[in-house]
C-alpha positions in Angstrom: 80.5 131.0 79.1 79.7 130.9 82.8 81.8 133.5 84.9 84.2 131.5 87.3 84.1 134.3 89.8 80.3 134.8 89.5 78.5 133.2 93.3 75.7 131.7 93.1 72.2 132.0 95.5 72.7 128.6 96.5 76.4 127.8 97.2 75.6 124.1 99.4 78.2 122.0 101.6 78.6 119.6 98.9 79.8 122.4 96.2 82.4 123.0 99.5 83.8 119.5 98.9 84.4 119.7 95.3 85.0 123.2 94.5 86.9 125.6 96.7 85.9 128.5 94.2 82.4 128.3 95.4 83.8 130.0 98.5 85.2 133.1 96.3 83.8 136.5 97.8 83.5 139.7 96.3 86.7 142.0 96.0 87.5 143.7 98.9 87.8 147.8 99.4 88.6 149.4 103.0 84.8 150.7 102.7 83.5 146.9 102.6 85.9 146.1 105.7 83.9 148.9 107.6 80.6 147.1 107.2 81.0 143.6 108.6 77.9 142.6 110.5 77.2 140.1 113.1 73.8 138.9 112.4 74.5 134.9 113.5 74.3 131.8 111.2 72.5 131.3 108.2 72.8 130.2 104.6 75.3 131.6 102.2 72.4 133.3 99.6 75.3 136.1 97.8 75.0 137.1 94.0 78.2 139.0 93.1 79.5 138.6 89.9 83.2 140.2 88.8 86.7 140.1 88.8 88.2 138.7 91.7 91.7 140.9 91.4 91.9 142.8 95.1 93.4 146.0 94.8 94.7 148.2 97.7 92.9 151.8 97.9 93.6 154.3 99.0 91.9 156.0 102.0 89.6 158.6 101.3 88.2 159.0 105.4 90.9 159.9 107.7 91.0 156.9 109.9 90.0 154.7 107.3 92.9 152.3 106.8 92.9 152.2 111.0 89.2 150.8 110.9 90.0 148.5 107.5 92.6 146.8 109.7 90.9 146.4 112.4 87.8 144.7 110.4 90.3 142.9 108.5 91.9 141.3 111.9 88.4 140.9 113.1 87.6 138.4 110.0 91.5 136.9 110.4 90.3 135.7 113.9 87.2 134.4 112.6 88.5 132.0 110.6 91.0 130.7 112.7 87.9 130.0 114.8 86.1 128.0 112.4 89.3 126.3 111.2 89.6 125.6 115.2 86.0 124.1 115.7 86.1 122.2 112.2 89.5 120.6 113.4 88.0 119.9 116.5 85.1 118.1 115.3 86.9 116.2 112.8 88.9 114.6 115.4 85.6 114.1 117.9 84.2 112.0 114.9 87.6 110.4 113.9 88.1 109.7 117.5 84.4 108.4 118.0 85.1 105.6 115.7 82.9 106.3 113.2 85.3 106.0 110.2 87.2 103.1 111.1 90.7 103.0 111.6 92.1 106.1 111.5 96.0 107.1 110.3 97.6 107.7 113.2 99.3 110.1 111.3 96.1 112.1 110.5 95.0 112.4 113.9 98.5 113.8 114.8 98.5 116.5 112.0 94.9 117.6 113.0 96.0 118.4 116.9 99.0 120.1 116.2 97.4 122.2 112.9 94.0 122.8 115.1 97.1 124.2 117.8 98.5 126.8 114.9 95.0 128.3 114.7 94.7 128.7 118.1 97.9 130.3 118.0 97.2 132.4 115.3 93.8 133.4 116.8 95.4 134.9 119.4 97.9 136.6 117.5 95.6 138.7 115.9 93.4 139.3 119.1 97.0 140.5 120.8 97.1 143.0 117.7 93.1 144.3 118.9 94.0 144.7 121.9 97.2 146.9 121.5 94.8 149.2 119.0 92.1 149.3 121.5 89.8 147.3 120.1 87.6 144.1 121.3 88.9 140.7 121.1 86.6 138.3 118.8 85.5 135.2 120.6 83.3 134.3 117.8 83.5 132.6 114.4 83.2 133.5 110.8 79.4 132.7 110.7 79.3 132.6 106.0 82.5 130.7 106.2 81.0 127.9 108.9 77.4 127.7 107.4 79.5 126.0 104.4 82.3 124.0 105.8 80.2 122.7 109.0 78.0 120.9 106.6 79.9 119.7 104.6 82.1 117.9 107.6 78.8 116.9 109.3 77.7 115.2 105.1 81.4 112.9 105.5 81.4 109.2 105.3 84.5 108.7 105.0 88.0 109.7 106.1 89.1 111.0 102.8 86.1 113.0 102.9 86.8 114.7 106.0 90.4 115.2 105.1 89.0 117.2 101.8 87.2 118.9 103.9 90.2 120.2 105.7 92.2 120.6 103.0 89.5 123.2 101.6 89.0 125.6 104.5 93.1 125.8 104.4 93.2 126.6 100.6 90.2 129.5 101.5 92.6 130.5 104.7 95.9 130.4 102.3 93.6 133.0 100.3 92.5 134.9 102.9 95.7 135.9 104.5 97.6 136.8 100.9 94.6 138.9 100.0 95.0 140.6 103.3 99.0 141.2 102.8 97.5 143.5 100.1 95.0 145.1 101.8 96.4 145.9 105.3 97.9 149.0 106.0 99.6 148.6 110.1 103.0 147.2 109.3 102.7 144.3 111.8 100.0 142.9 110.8 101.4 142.7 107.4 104.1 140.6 109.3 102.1 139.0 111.3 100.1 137.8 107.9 102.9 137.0 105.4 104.4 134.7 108.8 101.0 133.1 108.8 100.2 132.2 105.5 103.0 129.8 104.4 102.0 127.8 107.1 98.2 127.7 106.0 99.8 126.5 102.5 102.2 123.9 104.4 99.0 122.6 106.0 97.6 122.2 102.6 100.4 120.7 101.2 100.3 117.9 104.0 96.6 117.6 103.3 97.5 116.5 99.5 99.9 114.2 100.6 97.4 111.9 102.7 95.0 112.2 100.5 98.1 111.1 97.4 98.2 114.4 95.0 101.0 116.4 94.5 101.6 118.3 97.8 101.6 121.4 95.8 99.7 121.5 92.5 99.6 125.3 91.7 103.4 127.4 90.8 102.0 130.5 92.5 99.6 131.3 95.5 96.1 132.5 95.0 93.6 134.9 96.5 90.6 132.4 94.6 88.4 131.5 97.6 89.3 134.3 100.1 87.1 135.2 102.4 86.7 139.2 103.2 85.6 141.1 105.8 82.1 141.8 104.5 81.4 137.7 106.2 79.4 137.8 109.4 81.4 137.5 112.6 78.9 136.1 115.0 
């Protein structure tokens, strides 16, 4: 039986599209958060095969679970960057006519959701900066070299609203795996105020696109991204 939490060498924008799990990264320790690179774009070529249950750890470096946080809020930003520029360039191709007409409705949930992660970009860079440490301006390069794609591949307006609706599921992931994993008690705050909202933008996602607004009976880390992706 194939392993469900296995990745592959050659994860592609279309697997985006039709399976969030193809997003799944490899479990998270503060050690890994200490490691993130920033190397620029490229293709998502990752074999790690395993269980995807995230367990906090704890530190064995003084200082550790400072750094882990920061890391951690480093990748937090990055997301909201890529969800920012995906939402952005869904409506520049909604806008630009090329799908027809678009729900009016649509077009108003992707400004004021694209707002949130603006919002909640600078959240997290507010939290750098009290710790000292640099504001990110950039994006989570593993995370985009998927989701870019596979909103550039779109043909259609349910398409593109897949397409959103998957990057929330992986940022709905994201944040509860970081609840676990973050030591600073605001930014455990600052996380648990965050991702209901990622899961309420999911929800509405459903909805236009007529499934159940909320399929699953419990939240999942499946699909979360961790701070070993490059922030470029």
């Amino acid at each position: 039986m194939t392993d469900q939490n296995c990745w592959h060498a050659s994860t592609t924008a279309e697997e985006f599209v039709h399976d969030p799990n193809a997003l799944s990264s490899s479990v998270l320790t503060r050690r890994t958060a200490l490691v993130a690179g920033a190397t620029g774009f490229g293709a998502l070529l990752l074999t790690a095969c395993g269980g995807a249950t995230v367990k906090a750890v704890p530190p064995t470096v003084p200082g550790e679970d400072v750094a882990g946080d920061v890391a951690l809020a480093e990748l937090l930003v990055g997301v909201e960057n890529v969800a920012v520029a995906l939402y952005q360039s869904a409506l520049d191709g909604l806008n630009g006519g090329h799908f027809g007409v678009v729900p009016a409705a649509l077009t108003a949930y992707l400004q004021t959701a694209m707002q949130h992660h603006r919002d909640h970009a600078a959240a997290w860079n507010a939290g750098q900066a009290t710790a000292g440490a640099t504001q990110v301006t950039g994006v989570d390069a593993t995370l985009k070299a998927i989701a870019g794609p596979a909103l550039a591949a779109a043909q259609d307006v349910p398409t593109v609203v897949r397409v959103v609706l998957d990057l929330e599921d992986v940022l709905a992931a994201t944040y509860l795996n970081a609840v676990g994993v973050l030591h600073d008690t605001d930014s455990v705050k600052l996380a648990t105020t965050i991702q209901p909202v990622e899961m309420q933008h999911s929800a509405l996602l459903n909805f236009m696109l007529g499934q159940y607004p909320v399929p699953a009976p419990f939240a999942t880390i499946t699909g979360a991204r961790t701070a070993s992706d490059e922030i470029a």
